[in-house]
mmJSON file of the N, C-alpha and C atoms, coordinates in Angstrom:
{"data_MODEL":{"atom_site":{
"group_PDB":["ATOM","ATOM","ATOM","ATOM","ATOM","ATOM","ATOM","ATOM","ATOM","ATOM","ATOM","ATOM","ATOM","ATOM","ATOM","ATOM","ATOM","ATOM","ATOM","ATOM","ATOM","ATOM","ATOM","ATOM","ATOM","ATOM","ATOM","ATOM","ATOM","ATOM","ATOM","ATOM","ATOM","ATOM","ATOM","ATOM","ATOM","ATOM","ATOM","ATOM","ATOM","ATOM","ATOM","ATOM","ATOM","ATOM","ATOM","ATOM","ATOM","ATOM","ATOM","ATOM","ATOM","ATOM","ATOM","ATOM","ATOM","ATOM","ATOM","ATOM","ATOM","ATOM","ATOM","ATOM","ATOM","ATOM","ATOM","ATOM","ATOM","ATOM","ATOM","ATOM","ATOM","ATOM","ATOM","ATOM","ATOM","ATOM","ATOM","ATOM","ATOM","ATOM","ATOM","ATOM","ATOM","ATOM","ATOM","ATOM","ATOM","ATOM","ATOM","ATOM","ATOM","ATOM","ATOM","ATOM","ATOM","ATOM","ATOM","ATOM","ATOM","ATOM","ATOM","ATOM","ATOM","ATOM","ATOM","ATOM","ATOM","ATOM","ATOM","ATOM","ATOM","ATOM","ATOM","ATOM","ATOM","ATOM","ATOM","ATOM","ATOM","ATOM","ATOM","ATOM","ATOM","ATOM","ATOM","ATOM","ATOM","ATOM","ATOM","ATOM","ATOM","ATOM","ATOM","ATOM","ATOM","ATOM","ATOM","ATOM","ATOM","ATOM","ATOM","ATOM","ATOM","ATOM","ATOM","ATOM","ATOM","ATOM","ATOM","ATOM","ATOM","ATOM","ATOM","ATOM","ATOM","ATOM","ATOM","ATOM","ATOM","ATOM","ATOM","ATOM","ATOM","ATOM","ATOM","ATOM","ATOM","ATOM","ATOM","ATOM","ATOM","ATOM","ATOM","ATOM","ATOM","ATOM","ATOM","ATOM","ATOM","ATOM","ATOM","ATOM","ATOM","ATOM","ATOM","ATOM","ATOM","ATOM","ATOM","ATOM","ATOM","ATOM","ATOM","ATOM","ATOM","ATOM","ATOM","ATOM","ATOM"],
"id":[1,2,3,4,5,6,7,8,9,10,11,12,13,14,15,16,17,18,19,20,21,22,23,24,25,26,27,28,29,30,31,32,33,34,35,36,37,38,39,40,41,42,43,44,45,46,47,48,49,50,51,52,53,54,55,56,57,58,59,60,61,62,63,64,65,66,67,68,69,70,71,72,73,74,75,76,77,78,79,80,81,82,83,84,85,86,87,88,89,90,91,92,93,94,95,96,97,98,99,100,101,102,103,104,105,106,107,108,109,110,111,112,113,114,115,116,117,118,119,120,121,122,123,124,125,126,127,128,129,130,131,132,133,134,135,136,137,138,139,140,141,142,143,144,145,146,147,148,149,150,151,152,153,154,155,156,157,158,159,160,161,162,163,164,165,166,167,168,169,170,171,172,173,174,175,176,177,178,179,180,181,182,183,184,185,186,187,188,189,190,191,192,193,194,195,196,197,198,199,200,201],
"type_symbol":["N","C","C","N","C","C","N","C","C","N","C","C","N","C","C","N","C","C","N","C","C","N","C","C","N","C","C","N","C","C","N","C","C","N","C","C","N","C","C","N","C","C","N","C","C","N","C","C","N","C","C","N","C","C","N","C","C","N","C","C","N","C","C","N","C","C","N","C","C","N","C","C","N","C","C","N","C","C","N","C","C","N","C","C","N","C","C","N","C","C","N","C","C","N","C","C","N","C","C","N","C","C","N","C","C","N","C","C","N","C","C","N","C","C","N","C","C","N","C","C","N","C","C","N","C","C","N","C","C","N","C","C","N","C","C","N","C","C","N","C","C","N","C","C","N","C","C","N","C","C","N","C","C","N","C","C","N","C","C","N","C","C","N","C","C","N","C","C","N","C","C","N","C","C","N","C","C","N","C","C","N","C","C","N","C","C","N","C","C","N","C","C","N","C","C","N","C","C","N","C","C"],
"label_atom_id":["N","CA","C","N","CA","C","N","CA","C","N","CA","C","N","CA","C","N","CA","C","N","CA","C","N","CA","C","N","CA","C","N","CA","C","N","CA","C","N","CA","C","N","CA","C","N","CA","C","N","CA","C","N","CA","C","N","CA","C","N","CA","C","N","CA","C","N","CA","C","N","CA","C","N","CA","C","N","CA","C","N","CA","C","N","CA","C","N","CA","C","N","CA","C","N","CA","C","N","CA","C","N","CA","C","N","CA","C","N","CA","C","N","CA","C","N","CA","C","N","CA","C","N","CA","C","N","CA","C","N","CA","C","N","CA","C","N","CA","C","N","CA","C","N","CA","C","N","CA","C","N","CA","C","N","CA","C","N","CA","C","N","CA","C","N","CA","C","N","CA","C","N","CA","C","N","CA","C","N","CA","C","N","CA","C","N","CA","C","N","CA","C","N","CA","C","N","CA","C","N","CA","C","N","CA","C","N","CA","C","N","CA","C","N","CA","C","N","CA","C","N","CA","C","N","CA","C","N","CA","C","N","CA","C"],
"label_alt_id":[null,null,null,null,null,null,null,null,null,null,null,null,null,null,null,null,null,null,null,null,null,null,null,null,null,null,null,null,null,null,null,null,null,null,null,null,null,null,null,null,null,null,null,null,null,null,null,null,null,null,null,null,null,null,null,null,null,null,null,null,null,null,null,null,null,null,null,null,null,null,null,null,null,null,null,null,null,null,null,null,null,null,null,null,null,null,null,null,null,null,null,null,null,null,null,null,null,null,null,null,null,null,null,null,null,null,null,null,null,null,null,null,null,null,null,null,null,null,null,null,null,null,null,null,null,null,null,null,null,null,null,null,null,null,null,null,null,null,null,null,null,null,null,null,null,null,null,null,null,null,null,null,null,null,null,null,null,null,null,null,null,null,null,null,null,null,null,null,null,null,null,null,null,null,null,null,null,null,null,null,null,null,null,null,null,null,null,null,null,null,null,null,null,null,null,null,null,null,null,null,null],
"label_comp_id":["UNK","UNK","UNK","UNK","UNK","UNK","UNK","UNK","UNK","UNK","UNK","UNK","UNK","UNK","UNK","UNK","UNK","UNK","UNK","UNK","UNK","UNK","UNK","UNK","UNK","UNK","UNK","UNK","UNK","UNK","UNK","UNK","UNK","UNK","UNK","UNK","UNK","UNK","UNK","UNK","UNK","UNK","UNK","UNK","UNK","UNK","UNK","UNK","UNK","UNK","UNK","UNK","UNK","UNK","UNK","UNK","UNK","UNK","UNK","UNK","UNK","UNK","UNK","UNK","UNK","UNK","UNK","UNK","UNK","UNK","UNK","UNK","UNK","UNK","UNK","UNK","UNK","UNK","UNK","UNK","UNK","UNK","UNK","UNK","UNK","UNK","UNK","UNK","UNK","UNK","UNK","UNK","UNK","UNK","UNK","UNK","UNK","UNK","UNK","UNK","UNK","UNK","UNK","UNK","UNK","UNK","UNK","UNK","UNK","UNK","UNK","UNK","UNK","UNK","UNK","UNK","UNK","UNK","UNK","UNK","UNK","UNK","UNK","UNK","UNK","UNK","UNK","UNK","UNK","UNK","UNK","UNK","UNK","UNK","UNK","UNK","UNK","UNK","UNK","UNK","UNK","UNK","UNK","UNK","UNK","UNK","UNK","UNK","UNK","UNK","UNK","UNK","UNK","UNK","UNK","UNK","UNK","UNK","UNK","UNK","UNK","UNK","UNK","UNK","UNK","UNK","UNK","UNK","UNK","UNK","UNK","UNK","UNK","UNK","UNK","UNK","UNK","UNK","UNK","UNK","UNK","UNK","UNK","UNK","UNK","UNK","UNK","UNK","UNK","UNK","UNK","UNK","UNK","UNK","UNK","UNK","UNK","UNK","UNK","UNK","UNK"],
"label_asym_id":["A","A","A","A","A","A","A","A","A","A","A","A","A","A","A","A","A","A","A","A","A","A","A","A","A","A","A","A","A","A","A","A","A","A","A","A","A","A","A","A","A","A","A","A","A","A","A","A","A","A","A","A","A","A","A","A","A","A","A","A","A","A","A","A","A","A","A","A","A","A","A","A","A","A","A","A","A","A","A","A","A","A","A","A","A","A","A","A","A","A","A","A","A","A","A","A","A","A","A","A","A","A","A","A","A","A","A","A","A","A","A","A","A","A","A","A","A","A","A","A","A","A","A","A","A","A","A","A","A","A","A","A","A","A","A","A","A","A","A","A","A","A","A","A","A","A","A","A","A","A","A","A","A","A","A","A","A","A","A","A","A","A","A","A","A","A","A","A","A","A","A","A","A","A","A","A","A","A","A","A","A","A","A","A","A","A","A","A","A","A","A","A","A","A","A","A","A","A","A","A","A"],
"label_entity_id":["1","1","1","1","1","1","1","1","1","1","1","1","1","1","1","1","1","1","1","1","1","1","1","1","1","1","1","1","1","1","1","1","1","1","1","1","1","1","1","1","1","1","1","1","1","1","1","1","1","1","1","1","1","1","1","1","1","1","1","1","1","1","1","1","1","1","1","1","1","1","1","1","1","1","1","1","1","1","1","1","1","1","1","1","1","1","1","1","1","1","1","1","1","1","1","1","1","1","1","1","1","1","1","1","1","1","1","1","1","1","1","1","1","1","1","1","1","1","1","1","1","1","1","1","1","1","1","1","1","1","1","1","1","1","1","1","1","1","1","1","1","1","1","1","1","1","1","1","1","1","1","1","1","1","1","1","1","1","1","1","1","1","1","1","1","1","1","1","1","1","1","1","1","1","1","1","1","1","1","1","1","1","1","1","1","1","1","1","1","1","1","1","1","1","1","1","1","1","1","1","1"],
"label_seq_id":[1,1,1,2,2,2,3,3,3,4,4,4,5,5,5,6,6,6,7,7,7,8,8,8,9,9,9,10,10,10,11,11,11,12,12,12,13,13,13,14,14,14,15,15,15,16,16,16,17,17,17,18,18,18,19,19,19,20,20,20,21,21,21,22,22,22,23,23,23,24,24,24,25,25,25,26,26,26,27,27,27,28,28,28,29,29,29,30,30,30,31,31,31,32,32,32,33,33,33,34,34,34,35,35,35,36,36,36,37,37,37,38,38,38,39,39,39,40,40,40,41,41,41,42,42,42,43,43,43,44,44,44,45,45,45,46,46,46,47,47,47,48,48,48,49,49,49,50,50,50,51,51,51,52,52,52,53,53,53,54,54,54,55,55,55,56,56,56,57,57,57,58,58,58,59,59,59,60,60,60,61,61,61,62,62,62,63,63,63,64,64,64,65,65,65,66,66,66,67,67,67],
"pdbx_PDB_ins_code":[null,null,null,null,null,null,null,null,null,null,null,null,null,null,null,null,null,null,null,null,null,null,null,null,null,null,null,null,null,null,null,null,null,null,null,null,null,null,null,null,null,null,null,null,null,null,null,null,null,null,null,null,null,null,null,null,null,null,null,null,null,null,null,null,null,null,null,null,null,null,null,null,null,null,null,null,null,null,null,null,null,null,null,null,null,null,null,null,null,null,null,null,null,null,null,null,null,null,null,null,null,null,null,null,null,null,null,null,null,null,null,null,null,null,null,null,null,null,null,null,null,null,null,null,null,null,null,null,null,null,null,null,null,null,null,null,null,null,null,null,null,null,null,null,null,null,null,null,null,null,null,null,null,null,null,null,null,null,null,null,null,null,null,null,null,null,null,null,null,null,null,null,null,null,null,null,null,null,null,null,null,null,null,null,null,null,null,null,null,null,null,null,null,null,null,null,null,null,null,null,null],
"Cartn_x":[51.792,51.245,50.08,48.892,47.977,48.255,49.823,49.9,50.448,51.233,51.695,50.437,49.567,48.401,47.85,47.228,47.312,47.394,48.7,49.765,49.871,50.05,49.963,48.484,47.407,45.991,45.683,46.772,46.816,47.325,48.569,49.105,48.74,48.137,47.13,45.909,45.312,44.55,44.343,46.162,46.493,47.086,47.905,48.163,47.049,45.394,44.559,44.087,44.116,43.581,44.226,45.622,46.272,46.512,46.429,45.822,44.548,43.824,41.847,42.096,42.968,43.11,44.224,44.997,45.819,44.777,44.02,43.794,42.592,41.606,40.638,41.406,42.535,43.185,43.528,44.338,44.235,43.129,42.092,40.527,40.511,40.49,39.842,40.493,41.742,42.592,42.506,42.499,42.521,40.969,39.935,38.611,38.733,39.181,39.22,40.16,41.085,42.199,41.116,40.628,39.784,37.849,37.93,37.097,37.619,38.595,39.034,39.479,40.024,40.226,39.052,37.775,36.638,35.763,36.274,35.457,36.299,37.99,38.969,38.455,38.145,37.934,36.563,35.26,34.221,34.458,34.93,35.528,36.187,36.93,37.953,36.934,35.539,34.69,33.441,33.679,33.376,31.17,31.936,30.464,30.83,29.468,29.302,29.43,30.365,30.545,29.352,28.959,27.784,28.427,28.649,28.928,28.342,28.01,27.068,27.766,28.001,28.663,27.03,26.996,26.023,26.669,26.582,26.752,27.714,28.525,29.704,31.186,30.648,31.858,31.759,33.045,33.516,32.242,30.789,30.287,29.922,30.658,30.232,29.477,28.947,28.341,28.662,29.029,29.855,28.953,28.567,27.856,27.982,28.334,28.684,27.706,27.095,25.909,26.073,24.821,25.683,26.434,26.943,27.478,26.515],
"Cartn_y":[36.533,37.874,37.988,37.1,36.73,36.975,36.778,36.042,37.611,38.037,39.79,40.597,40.659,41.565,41.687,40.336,39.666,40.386,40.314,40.65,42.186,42.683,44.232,44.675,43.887,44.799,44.153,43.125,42.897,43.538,44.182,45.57,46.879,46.625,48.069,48.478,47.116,47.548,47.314,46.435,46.284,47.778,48.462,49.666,50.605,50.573,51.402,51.425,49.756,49.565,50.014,50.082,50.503,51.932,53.225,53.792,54.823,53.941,54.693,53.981,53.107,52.48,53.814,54.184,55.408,56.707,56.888,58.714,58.746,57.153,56.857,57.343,56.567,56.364,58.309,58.591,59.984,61.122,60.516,61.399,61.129,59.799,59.914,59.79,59.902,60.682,62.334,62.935,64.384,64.947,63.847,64.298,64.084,62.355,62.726,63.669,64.412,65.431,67.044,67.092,68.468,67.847,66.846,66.812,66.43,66.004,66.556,67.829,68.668,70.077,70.73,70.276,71.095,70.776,69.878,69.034,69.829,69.733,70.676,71.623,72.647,73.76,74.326,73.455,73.31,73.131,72.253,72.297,73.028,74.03,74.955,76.284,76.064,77.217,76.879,75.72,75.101,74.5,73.413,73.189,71.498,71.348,70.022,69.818,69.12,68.662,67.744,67.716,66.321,66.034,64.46,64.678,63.503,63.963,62.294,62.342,60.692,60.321,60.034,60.104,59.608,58.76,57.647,56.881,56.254,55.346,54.453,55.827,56.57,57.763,58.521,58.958,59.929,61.348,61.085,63.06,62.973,63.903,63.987,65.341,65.677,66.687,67.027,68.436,68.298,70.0,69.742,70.513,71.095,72.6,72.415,73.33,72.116,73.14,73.215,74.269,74.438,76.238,76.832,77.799,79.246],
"Cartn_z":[-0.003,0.011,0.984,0.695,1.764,3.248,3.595,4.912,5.562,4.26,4.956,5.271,4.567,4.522,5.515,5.758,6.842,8.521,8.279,9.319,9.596,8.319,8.452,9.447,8.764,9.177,10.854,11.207,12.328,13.415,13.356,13.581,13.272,12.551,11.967,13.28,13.538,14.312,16.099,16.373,17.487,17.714,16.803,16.961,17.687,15.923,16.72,18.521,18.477,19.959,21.16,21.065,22.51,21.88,21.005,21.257,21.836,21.626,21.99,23.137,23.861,25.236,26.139,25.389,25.824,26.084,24.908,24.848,26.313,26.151,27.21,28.313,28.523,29.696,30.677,29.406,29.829,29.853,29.524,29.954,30.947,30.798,32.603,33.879,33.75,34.638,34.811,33.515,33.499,34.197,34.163,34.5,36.067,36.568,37.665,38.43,37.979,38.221,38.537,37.384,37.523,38.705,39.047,39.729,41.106,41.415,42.846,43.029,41.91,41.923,42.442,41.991,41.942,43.402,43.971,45.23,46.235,46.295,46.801,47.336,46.222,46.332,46.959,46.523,47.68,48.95,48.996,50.716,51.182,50.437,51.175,51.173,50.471,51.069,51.885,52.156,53.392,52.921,51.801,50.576,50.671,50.372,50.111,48.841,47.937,46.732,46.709,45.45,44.867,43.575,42.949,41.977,41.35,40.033,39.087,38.408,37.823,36.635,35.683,34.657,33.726,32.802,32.26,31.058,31.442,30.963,30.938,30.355,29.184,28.874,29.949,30.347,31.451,31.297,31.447,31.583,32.863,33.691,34.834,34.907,35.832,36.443,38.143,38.47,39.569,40.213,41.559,42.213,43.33,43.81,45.544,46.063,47.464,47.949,49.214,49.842,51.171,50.987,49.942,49.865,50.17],
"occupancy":[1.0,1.0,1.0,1.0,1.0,1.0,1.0,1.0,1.0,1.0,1.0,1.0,1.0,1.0,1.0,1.0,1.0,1.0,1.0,1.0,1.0,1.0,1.0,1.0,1.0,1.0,1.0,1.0,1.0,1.0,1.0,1.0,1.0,1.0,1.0,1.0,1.0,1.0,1.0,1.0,1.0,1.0,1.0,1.0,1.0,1.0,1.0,1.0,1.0,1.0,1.0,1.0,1.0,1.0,1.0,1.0,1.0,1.0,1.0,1.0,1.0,1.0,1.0,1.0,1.0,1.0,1.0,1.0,1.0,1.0,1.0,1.0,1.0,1.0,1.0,1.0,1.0,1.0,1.0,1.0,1.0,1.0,1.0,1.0,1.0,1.0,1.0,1.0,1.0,1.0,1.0,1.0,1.0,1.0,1.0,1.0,1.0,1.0,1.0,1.0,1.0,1.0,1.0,1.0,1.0,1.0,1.0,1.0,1.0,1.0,1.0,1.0,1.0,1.0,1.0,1.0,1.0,1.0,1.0,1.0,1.0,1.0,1.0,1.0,1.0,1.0,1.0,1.0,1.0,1.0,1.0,1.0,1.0,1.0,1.0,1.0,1.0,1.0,1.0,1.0,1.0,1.0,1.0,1.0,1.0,1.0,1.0,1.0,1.0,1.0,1.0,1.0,1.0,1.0,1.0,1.0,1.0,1.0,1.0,1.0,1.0,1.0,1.0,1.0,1.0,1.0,1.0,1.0,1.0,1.0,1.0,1.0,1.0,1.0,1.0,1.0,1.0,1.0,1.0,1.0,1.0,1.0,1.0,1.0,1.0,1.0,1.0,1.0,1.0,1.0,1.0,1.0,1.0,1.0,1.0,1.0,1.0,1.0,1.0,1.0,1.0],
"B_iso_or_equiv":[0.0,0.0,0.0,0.0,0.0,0.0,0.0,0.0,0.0,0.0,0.0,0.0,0.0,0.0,0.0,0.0,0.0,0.0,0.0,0.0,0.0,0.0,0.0,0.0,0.0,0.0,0.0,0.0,0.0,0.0,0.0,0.0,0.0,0.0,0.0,0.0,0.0,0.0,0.0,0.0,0.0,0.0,0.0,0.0,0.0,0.0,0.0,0.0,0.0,0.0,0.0,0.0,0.0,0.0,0.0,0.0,0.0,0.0,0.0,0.0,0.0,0.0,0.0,0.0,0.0,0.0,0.0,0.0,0.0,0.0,0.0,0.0,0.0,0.0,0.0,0.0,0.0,0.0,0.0,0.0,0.0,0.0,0.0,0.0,0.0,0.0,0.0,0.0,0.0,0.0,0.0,0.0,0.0,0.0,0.0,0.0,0.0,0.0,0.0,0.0,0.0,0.0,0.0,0.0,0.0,0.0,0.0,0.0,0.0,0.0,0.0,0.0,0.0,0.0,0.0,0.0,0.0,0.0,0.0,0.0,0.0,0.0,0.0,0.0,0.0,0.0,0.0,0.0,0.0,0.0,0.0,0.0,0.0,0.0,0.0,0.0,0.0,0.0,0.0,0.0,0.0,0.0,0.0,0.0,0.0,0.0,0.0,0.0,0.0,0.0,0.0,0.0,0.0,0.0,0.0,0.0,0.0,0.0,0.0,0.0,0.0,0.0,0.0,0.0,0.0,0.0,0.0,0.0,0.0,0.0,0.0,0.0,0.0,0.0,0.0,0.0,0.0,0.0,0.0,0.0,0.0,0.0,0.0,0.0,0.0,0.0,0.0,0.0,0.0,0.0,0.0,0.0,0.0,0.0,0.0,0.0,0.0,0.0,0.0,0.0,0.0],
"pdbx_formal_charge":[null,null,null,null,null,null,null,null,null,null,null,null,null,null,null,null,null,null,null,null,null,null,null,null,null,null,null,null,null,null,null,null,null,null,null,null,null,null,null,null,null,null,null,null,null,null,null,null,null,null,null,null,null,null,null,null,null,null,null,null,null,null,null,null,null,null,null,null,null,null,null,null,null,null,null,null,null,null,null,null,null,null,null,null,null,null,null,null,null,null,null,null,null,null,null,null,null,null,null,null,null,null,null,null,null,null,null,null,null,null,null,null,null,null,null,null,null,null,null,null,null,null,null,null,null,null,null,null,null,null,null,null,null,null,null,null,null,null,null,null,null,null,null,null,null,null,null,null,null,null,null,null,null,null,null,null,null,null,null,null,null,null,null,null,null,null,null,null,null,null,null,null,null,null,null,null,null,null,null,null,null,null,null,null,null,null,null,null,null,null,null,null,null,null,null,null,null,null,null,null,null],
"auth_seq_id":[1,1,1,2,2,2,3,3,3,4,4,4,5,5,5,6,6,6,7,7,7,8,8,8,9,9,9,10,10,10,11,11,11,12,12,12,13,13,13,14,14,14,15,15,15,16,16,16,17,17,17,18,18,18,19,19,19,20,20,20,21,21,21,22,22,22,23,23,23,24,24,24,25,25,25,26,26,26,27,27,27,28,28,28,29,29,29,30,30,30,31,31,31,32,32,32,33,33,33,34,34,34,35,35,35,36,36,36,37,37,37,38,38,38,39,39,39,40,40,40,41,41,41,42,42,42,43,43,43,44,44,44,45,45,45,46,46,46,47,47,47,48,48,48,49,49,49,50,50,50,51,51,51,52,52,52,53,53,53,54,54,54,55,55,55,56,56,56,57,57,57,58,58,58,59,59,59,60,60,60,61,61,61,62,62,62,63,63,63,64,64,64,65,65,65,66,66,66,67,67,67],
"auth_comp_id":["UNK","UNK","UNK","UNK","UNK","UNK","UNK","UNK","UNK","UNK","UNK","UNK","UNK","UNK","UNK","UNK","UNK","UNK","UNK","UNK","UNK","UNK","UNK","UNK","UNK","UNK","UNK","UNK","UNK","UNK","UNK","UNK","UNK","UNK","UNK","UNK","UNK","UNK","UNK","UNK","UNK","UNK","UNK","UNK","UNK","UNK","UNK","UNK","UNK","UNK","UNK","UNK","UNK","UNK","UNK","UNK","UNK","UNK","UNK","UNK","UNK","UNK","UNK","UNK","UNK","UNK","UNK","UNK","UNK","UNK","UNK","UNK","UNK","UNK","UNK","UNK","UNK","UNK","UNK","UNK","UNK","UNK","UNK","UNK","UNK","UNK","UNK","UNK","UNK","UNK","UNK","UNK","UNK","UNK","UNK","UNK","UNK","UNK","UNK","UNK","UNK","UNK","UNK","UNK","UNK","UNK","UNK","UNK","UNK","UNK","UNK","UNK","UNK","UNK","UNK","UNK","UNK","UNK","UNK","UNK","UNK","UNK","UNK","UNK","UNK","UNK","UNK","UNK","UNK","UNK","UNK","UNK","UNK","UNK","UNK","UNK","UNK","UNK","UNK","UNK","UNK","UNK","UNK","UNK","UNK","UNK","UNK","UNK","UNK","UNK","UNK","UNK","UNK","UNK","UNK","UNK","UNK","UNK","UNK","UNK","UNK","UNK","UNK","UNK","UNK","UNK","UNK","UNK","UNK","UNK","UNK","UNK","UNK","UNK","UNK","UNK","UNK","UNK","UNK","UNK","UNK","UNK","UNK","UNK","UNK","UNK","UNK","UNK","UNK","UNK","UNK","UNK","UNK","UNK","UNK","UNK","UNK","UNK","UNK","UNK","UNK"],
"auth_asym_id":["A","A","A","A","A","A","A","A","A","A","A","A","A","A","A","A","A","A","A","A","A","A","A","A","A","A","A","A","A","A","A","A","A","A","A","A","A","A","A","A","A","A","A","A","A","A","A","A","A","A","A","A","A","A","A","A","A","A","A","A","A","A","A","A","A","A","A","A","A","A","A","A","A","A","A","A","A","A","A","A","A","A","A","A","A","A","A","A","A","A","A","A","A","A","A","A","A","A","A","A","A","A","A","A","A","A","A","A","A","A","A","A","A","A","A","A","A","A","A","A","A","A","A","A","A","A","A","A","A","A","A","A","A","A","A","A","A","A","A","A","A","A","A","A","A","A","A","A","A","A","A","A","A","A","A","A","A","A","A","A","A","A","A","A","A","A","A","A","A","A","A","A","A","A","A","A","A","A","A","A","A","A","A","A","A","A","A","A","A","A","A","A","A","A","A","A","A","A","A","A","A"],
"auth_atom_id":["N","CA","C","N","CA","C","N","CA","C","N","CA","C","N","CA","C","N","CA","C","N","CA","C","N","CA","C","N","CA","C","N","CA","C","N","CA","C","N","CA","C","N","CA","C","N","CA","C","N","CA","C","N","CA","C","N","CA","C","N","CA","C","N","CA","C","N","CA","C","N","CA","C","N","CA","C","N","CA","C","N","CA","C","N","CA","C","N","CA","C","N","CA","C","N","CA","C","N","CA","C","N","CA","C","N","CA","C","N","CA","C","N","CA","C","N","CA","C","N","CA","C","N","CA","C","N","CA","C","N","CA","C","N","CA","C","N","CA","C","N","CA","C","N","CA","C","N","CA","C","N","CA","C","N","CA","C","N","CA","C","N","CA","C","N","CA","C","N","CA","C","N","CA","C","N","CA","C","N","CA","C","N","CA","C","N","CA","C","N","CA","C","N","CA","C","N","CA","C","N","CA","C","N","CA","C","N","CA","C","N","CA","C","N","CA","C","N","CA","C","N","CA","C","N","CA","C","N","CA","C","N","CA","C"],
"pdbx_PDB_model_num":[1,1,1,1,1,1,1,1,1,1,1,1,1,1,1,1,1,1,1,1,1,1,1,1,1,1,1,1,1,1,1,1,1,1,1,1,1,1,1,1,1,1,1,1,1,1,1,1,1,1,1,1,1,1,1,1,1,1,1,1,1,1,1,1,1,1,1,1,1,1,1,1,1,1,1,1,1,1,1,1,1,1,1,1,1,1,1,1,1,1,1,1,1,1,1,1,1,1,1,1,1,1,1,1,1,1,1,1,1,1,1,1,1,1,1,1,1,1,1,1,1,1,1,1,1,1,1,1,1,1,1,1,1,1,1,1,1,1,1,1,1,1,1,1,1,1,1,1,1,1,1,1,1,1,1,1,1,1,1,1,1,1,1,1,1,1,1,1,1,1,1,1,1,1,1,1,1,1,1,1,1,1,1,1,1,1,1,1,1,1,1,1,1,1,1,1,1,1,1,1,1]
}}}
């Protein structure tokens, strides 16, 4: 019984892990997606994009000057 339990909470939480490794994965694709959108579009009004990342989690801050 020991050895199933075990086993279950071992999969239990290899499961959780390549999850929160998935949903990460698709933030920060979708962030860098809407921040070349947003750099794009500075440049097509003829702007200097600036952009900071803060922290290790995806918060960026995204700026176009020059306009």
């Amino acid at each position: 019984m020991s050895f199933n339990l075990k086993r279950q909470a071992v999969i239990i939480i290899s499961s959780l892990a390549i999850l929160i490794a998935i949903g990460l994965s698709i933030d920060m694709y979708l962030t860098h997606k809407e921040i070349m959108d947003a750099t794009n579009a500075c440049h097509n009004l003829n702007g200097n994009p600036i952009i900071h990342k803060e922290g290790l989690i995806s918060n960026w801050s995204f700026t176009c000057d020059g306009l």
